[in-house]
TILUMLUM-803679 format. One record per residue (C-alpha): x, y, z; residue in three letters. Coordinates in Angstrom, 2 decimals. Layout:
<nodes>
{node {X; Y; Z}; 'ALA'}
...
</nodes>
This chain:
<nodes>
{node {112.06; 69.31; 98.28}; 'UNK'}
{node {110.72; 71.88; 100.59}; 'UNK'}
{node {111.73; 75.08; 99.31}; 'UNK'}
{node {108.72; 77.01; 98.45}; 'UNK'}
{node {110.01; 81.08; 98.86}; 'UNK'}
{node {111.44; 83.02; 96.14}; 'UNK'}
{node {113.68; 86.66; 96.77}; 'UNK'}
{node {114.63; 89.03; 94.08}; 'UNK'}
{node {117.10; 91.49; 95.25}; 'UNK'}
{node {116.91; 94.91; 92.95}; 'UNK'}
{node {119.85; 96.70; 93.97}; 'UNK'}
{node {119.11; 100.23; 92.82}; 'UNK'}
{node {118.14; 103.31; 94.24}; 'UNK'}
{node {117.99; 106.37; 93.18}; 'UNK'}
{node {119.56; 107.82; 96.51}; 'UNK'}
{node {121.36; 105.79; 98.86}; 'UNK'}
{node {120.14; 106.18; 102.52}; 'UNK'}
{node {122.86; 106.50; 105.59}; 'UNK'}
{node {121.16; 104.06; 107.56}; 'UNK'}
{node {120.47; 101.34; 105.34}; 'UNK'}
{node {122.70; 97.89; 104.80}; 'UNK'}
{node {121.79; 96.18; 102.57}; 'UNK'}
{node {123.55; 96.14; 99.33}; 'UNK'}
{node {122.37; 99.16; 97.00}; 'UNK'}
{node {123.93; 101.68; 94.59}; 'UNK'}
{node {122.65; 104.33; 92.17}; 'UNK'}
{node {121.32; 103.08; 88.98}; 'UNK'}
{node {124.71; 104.41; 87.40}; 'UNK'}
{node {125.99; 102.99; 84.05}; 'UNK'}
{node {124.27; 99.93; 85.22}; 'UNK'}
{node {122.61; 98.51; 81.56}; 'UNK'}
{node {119.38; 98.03; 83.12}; 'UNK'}
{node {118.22; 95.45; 80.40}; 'UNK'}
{node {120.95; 93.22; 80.76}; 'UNK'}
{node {120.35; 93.32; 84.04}; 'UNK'}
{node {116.64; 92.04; 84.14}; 'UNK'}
{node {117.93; 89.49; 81.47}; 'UNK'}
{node {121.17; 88.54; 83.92}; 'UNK'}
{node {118.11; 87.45; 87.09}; 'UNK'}
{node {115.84; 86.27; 84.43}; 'UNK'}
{node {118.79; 83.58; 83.22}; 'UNK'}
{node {119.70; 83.42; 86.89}; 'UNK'}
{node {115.82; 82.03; 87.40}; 'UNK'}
{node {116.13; 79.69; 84.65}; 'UNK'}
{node {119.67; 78.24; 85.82}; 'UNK'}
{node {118.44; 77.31; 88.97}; 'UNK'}
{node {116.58; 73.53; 88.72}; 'UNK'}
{node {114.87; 73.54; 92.48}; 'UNK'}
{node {112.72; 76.51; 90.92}; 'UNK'}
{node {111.46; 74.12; 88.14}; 'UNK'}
{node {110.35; 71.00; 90.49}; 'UNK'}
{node {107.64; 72.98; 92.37}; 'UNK'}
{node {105.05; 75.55; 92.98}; 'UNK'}
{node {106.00; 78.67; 94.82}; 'UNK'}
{node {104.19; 80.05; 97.64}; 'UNK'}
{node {105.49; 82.98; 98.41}; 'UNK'}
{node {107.45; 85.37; 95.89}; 'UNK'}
{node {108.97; 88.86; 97.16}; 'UNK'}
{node {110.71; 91.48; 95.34}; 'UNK'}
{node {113.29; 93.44; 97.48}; 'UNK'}
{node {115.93; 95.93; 97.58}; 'UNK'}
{node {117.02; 98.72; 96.95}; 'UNK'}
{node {114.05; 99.56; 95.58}; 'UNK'}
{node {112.56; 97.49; 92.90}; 'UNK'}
{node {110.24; 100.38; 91.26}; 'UNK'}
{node {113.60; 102.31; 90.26}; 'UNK'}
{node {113.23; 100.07; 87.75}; 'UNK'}
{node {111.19; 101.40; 84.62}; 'UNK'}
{node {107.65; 100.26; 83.62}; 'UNK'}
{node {108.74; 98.72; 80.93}; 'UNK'}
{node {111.97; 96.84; 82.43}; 'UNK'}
{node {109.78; 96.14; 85.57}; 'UNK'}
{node {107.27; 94.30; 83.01}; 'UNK'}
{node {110.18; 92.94; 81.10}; 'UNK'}
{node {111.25; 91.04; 84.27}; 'UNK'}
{node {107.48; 90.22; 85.91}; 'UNK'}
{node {106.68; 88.24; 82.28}; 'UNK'}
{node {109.79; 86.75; 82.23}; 'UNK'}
{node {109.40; 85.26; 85.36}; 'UNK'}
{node {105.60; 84.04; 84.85}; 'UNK'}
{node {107.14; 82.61; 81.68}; 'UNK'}
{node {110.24; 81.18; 83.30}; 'UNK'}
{node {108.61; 79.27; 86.81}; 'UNK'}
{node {105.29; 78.29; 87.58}; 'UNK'}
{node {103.68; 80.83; 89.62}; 'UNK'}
{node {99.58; 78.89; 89.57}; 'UNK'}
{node {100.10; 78.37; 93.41}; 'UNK'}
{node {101.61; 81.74; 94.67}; 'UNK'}
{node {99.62; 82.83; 97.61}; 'UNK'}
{node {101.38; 86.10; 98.19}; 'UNK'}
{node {103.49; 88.22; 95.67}; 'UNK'}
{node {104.90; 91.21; 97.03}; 'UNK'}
{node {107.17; 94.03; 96.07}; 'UNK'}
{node {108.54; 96.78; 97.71}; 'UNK'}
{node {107.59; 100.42; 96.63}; 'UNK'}
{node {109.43; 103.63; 97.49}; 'UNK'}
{node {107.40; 107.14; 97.12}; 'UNK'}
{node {107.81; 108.66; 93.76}; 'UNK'}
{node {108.95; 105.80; 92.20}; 'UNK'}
{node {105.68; 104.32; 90.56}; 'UNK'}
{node {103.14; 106.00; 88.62}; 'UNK'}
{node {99.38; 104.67; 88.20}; 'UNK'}
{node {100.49; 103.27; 84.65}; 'UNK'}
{node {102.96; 101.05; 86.32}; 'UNK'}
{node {100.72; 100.36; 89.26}; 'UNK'}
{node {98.51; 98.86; 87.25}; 'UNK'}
{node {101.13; 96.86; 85.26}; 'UNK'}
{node {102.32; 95.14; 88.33}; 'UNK'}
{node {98.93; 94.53; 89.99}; 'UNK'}
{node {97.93; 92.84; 86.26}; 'UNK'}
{node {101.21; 91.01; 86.67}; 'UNK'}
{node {100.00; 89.32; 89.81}; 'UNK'}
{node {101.49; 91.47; 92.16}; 'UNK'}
{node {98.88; 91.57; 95.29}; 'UNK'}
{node {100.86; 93.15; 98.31}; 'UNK'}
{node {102.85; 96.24; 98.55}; 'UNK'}
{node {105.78; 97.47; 100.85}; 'UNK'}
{node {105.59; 101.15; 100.85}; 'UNK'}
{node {108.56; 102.45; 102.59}; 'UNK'}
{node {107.74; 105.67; 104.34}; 'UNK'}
{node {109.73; 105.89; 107.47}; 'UNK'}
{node {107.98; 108.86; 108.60}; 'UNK'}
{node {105.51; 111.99; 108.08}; 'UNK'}
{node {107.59; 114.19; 110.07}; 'UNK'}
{node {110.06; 116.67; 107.07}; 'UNK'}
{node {112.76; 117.22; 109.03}; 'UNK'}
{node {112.79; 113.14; 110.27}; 'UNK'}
{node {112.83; 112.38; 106.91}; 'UNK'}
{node {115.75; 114.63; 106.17}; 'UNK'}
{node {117.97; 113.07; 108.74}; 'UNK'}
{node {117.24; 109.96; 106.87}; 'UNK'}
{node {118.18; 110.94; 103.73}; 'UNK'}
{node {114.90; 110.18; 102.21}; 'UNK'}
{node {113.98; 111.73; 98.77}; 'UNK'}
{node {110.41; 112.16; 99.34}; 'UNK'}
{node {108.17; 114.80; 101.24}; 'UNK'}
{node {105.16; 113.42; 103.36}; 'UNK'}
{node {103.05; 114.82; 100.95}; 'UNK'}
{node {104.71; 112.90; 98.45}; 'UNK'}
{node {104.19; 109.68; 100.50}; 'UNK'}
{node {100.95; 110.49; 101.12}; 'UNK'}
{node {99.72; 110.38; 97.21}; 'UNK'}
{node {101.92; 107.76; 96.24}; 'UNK'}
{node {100.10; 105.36; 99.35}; 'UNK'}
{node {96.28; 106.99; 97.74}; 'UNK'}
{node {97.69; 106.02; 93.85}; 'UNK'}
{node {98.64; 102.05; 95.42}; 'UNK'}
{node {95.35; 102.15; 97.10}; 'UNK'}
{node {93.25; 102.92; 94.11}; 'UNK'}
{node {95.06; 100.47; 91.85}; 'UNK'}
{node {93.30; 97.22; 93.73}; 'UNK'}
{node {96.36; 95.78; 95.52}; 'UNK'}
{node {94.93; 93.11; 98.18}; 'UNK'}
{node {97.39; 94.18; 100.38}; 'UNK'}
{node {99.34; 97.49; 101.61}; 'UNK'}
{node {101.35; 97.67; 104.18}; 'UNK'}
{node {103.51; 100.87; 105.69}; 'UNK'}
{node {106.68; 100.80; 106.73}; 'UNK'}
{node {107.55; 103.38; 109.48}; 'UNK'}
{node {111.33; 103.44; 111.08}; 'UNK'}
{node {111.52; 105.09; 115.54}; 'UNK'}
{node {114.28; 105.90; 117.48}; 'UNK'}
{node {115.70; 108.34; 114.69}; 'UNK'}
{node {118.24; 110.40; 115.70}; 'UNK'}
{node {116.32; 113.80; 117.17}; 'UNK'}
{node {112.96; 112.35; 116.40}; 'UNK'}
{node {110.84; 113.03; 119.70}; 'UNK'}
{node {108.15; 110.62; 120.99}; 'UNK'}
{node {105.39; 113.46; 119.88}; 'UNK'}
{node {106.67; 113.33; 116.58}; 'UNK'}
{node {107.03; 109.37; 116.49}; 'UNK'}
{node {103.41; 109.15; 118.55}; 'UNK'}
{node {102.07; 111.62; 115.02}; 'UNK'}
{node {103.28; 109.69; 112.62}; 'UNK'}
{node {101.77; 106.32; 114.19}; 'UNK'}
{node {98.25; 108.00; 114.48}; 'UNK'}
{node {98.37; 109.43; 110.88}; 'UNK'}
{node {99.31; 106.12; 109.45}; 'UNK'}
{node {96.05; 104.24; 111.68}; 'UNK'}
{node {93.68; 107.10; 109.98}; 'UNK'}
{node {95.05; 105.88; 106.31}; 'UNK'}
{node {93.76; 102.34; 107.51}; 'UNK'}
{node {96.78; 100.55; 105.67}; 'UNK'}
{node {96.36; 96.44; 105.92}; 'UNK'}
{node {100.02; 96.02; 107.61}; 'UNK'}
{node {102.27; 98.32; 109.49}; 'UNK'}
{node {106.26; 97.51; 110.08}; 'UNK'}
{node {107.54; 99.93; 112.72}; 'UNK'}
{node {111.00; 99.13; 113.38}; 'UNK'}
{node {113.53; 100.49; 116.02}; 'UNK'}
{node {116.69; 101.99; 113.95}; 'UNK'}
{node {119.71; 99.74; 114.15}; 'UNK'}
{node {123.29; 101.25; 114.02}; 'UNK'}
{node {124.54; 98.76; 110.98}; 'UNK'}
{node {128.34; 98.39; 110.04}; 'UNK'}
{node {129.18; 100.02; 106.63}; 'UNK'}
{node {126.86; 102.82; 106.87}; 'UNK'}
{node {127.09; 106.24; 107.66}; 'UNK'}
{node {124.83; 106.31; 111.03}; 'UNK'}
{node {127.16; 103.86; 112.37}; 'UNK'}
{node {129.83; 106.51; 111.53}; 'UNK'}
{node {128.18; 109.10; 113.41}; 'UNK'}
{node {127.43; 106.87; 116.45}; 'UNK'}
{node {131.24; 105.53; 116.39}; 'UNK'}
{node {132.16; 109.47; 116.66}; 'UNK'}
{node {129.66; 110.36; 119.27}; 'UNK'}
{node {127.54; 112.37; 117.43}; 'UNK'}
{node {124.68; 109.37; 117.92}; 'UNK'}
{node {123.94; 107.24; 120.89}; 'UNK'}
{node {122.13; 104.31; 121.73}; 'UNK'}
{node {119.86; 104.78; 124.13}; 'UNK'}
{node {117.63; 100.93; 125.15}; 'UNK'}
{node {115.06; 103.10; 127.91}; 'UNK'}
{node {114.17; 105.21; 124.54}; 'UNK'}
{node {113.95; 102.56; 122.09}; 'UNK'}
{node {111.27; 100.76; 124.64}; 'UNK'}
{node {109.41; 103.80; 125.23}; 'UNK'}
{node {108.88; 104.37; 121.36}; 'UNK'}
{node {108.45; 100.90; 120.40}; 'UNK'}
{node {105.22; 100.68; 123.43}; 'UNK'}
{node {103.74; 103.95; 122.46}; 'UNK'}
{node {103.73; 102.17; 118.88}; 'UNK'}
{node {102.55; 98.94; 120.40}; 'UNK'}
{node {99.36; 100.40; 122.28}; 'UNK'}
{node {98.41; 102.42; 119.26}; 'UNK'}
{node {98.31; 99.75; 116.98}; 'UNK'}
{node {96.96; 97.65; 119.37}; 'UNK'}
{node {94.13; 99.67; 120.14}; 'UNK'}
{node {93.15; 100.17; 116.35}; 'UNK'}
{node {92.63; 96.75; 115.91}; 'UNK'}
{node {96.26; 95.26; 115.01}; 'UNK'}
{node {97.68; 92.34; 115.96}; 'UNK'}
{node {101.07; 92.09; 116.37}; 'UNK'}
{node {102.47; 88.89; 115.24}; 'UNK'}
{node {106.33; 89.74; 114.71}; 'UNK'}
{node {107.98; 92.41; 117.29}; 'UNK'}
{node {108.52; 94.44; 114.28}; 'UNK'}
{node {105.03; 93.80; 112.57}; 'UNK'}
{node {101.29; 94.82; 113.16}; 'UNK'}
{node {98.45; 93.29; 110.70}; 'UNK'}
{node {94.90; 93.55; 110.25}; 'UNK'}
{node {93.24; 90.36; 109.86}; 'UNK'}
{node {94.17; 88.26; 107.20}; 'UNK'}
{node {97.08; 90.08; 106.13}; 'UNK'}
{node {100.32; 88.84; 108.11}; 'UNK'}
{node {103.43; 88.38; 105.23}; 'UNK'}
{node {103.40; 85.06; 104.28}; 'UNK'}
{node {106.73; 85.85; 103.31}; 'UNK'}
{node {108.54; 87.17; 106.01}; 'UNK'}
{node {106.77; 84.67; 108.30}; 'UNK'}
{node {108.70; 81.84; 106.12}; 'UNK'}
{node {111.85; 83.36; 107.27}; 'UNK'}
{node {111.12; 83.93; 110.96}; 'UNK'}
{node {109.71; 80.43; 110.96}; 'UNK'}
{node {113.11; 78.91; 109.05}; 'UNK'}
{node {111.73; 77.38; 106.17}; 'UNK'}
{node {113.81; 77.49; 102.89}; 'UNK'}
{node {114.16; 80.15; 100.21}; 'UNK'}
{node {116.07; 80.90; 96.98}; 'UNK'}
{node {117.77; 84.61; 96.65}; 'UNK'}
{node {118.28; 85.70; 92.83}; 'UNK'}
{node {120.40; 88.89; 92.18}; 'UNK'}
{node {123.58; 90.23; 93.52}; 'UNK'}
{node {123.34; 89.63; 97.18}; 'UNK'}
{node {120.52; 88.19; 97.82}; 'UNK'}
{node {121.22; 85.29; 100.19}; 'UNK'}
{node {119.44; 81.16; 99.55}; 'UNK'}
{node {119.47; 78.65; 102.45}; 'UNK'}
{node {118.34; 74.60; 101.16}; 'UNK'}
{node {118.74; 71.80; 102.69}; 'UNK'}
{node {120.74; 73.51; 105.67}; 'UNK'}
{node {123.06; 74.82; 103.19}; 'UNK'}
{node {123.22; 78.52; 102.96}; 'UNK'}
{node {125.10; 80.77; 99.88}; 'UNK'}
{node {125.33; 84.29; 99.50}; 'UNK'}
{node {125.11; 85.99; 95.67}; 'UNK'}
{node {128.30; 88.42; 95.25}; 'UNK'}
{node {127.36; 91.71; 96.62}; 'UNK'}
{node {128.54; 93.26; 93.08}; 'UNK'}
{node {126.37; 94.06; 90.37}; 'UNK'}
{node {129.09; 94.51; 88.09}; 'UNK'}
{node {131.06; 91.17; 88.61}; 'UNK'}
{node {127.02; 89.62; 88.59}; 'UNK'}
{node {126.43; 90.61; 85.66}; 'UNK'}
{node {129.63; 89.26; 84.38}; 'UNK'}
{node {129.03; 85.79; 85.91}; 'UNK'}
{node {125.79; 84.93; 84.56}; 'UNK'}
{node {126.09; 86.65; 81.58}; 'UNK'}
{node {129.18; 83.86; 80.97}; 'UNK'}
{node {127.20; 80.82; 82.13}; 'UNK'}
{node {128.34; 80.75; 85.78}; 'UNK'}
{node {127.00; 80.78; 89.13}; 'UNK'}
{node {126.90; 83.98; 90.94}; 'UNK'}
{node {127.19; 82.48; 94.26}; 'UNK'}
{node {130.02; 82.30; 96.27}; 'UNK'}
{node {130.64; 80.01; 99.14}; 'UNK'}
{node {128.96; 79.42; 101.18}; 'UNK'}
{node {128.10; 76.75; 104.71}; 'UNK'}
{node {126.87; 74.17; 106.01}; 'UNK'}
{node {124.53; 74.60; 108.92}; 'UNK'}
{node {124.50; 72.09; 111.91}; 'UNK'}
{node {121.73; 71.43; 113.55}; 'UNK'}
{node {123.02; 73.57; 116.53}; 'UNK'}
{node {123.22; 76.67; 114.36}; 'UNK'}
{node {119.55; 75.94; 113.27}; 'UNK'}
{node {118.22; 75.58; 116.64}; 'UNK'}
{node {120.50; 78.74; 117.72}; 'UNK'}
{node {118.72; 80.58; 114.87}; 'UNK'}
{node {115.28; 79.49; 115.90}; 'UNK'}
{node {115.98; 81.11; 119.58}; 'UNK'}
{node {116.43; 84.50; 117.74}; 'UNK'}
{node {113.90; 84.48; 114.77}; 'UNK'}
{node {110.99; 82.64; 116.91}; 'UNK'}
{node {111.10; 84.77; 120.24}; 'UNK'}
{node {110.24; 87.67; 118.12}; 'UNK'}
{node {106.62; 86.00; 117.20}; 'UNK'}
{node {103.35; 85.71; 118.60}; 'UNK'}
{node {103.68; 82.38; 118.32}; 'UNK'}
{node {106.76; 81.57; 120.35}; 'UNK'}
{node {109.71; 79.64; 121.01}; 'UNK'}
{node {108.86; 75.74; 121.25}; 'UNK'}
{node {109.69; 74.52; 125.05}; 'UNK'}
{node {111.05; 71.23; 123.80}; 'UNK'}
{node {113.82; 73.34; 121.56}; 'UNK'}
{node {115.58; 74.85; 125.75}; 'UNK'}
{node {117.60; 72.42; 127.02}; 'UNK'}
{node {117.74; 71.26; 130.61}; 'UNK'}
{node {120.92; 74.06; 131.25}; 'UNK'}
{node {118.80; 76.40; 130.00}; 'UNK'}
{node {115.58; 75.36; 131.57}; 'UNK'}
{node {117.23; 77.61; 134.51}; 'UNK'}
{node {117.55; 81.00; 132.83}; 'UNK'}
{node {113.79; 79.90; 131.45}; 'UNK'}
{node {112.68; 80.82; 135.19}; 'UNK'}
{node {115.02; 83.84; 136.08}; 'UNK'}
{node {113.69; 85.62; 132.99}; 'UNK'}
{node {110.42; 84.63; 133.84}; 'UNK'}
{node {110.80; 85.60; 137.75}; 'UNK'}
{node {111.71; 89.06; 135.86}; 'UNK'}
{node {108.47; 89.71; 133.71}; 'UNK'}
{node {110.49; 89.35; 130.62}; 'UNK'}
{node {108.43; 86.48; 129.21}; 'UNK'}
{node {105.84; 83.43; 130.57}; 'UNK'}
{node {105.63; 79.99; 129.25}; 'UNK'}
{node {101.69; 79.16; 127.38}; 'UNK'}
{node {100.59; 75.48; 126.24}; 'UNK'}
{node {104.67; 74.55; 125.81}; 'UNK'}
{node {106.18; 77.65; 124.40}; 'UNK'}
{node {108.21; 80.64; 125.38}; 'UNK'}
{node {106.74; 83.89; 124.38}; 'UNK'}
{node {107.83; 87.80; 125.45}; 'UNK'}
{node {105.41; 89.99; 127.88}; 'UNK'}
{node {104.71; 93.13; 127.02}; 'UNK'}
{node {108.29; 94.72; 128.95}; 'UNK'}
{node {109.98; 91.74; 127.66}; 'UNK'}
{node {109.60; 92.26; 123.68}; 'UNK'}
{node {111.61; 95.34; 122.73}; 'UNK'}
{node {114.28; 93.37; 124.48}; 'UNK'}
{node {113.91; 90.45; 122.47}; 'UNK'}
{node {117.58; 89.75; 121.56}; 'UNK'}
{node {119.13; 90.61; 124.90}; 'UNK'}
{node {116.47; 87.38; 126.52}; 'UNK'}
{node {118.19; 84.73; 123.38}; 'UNK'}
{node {121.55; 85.61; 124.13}; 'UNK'}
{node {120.69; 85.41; 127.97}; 'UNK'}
{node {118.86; 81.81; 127.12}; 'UNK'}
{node {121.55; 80.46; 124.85}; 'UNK'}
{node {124.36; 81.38; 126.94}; 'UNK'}
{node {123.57; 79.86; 129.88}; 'UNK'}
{node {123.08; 76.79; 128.62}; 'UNK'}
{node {126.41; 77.09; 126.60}; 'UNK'}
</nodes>
C-alpha cells in the first residue's frame, strides 16, 4: 500500500473569514474534548494507518491552534500513541496570529511538530480588514518572532494578492517586509471568488470584479521579488528557500495518496476518493456510535487521474510529463508554445514566466482540444 500522507482537518475558528471555503465554524457549543477523542477514534478505526510509516503528517483547517494547549496536546499524544510516526519527515500545522502562546509553542515543537503555516495574508490594516482577519500586523508580526524563537525547522508565511482595493504598492510592501523577516517558505496566492462565501456574494452583485491583467501583474511583482531574494518557486503558488519545499503539499500536486480525518477532510486510495461529512455535529455523532464518517464517495478512472495530473502538475517546476498529451493534443502543445505560454525541456511541459499566472486557462486549452 502506498499511502504515506496523513490530513487532520480542525474545523474551528474563532472568526469566520468571507473569503474562505473550506469548511469552518466558531468553536460554539462544540465539546472540544469529545471532539479530539471523536479524530483520535477516527485514527484508530482506520487499518491503512496501522500497516505503515507516515511521511508526511499536516494539521489543517480552520485553524488548528483554536484549539487549547491542553486539547492540542491531548490530540498530538494521542496520535504518537495511536500510529507510528518514527519515519515522519515533515509534520506541519497551521498557525493563525494570536492563537498560540510560547507555552503552547513549545508543546507542539516537543510534540514533533517541525514546520509552521502562519497565515498572515497581509501587513497592510485596512487589507486585513476587508478580509475579515482578527489580527493587526503588529500582532502578526510577534506571533511570527514567538514561532521563530521556539526552534521550529521550518516557517513559512502565507500572504493572499488581488484583494479587493489592495493596490500593487501595498501588495509590492507587504512582499518586501515578509523577505526582511527571512521566513523559510512563502505562499502568495491570487484570491479566488469561491461558491458559499461572502466575496463571491459581493462579486455576484457587482460590488467585486475579476480582473486576469491585475491578478498577473501582482502575482510577477511577487514572482521577481522572491526570486531575487533567493526563492525558488516550485509550485505557482509557492516560493522556498533551500531545503524547505512542503513535502506535504508536493504529495498532493504530485497525486500520491492521503487519508483525511475530521469532518470534511477529503482521502483518495487506491483511485478511490471519499469525502468526511462537512458537519461537526453529525461527526461527532457518527464516530462517537462506531460508524464511519465518510460518505460516498468515487471511483476514479484512469482518465480522471491523468485529467487531474494536467491541472495539479502544470503548476510545478517540475512539469507536466510529455508522454501524459496525447497525439490530439500534441497540436495545442505547439499553439501555446508559438504563444510564449510555456516550452517543452528534457520531455515535459512547463509554464514561462507570462504563461504561469495563467496556469488553468493553458489545461483546459490542452485537455479540450484533445477531447
Amino acid at each position: 500500500m502506498s499511502l504515506s500522507h496523513l490530513y487532520l482537518h480542525i474545523p474551528f475558528c474563532h472568526r469566520v473569514c468571507p473569503y474562505c471555503s473550506f469548511y469552518k465554524h466558531t468553536p460554539g457549543a462544540t465539546p472540544m474534548a469529545e471532539f479530539v477523542d471523536a479524530v483520535l477514534q477516527e485514527a484508530r478505526s482506520q487499518r491503512a494507518l496501522h500497516e505503515l510509516k507516515l511521511d508526511t503528517v499536516y494539521l489543517g483547517g480552520g485553524t488548528p491552534t483554536a484549539l487549547s494547549e491542553t486539547h492540542l496536546e491531548k490530540l498530538l499524544t494521542g496520535l504518537r500513541e495511536t500510529l507510528d510516526l518514527s519515519a515522519v519527515k515533515e509534520f506541519t500545522c497551521e498557525v493563525n496570529p494570536r492563537t498560540v502562546t510560547e507555552s503552547k509553542a513549545a508543546m507542539m515543537r516537543g510534540q514533533g511538530i517541525d514546520r509552521i503555516s502562519l497565515g498572515i495574508q497581509s501587513w497592510d490594516e485596512p487589507t486585513l480588514k476587508t478580509l475579515g482577519r482578527d489580527h493587526a500586523p503588529a500582532d502578526a508580526e510577534e506571533t511570527y518572532h514567538l514561532l521563530r524563537g521556539a526552534g521550529f525547522r521550518s516557517v513559512n508565511v502565507d500572504l493572499m494578492f488581488s484583494i479587493p482595493g489592495q493596490s500593487l504598492e501595498t501588495w509590492q510592501r507587504t512582499v518586501e517586509h515578509t523577505i526582511s523577516l527571512n521566513p523559510d517558505h512563502i505562499s502568495a496566492y491570487n484570491l479566488n471568488y469561491e461558491e458559499d462565501t461572502e466575496f463571491f456574494e459581493r462579486l455576484r452583485r457587482g460590488q467585486y470584479r475579476e480582473d486576469e491583467s491585475r491578478d498577473a501583474e501582482f502575482f510577477h511583482t511577487s514572482l521577481d521579488l522572491l526570486e531575487s531574494a533567493g526563492y525558488e518557486h516550485y509550485e505557482i503558488s509557492n516560493y522556498a528557500r533551500p531545503g524547505h519545499r512542503s513535502a506535504h503539499n508536493e504529495s498532493y500536486w504530485m497525486g500520491e495518496e492521503y487519508l483525511g480525518l475530521g469532518p470534511s477532510a477529503f482521502s483518495t486510495m487506491a483511485s478511490h476518493r471519499w469525502q468526511n461529512i462537512p458537519d461537526t455535529t453529525r461527526y461527532l455523532e457518527l464516530i462517537q456510535s462506531g460508524q464511519s464518517a465518510a460518505q460516498p464517495g468515487e471511483h476514479l478512472t484512469p482518465e480522471q487521474r491523468r485529467t487531474e495530473r494536467f491541472g495539479l502538475e502544470l503548476r510545478t517546476a517540475h512539469g507536466l510529463p510529455l508522454s501524459l498529451v496525447r497525439a490530439p493534443e500534441q497540436r495545442m502543445v505547439q499553439i501555446l508554445q508559438s504563444e510564449g505560454l510555456l516550452e517543452v525541456q528534457n520531455d515535459h511541459i512547463r509554464l514561462t514566466r507570462i504563461g504561469k499566472p495563467l496556469v488553468d486557462s493553458v489545461a483546459v486549452a490542452l485537455l479540450g482540444d484533445g477531447g
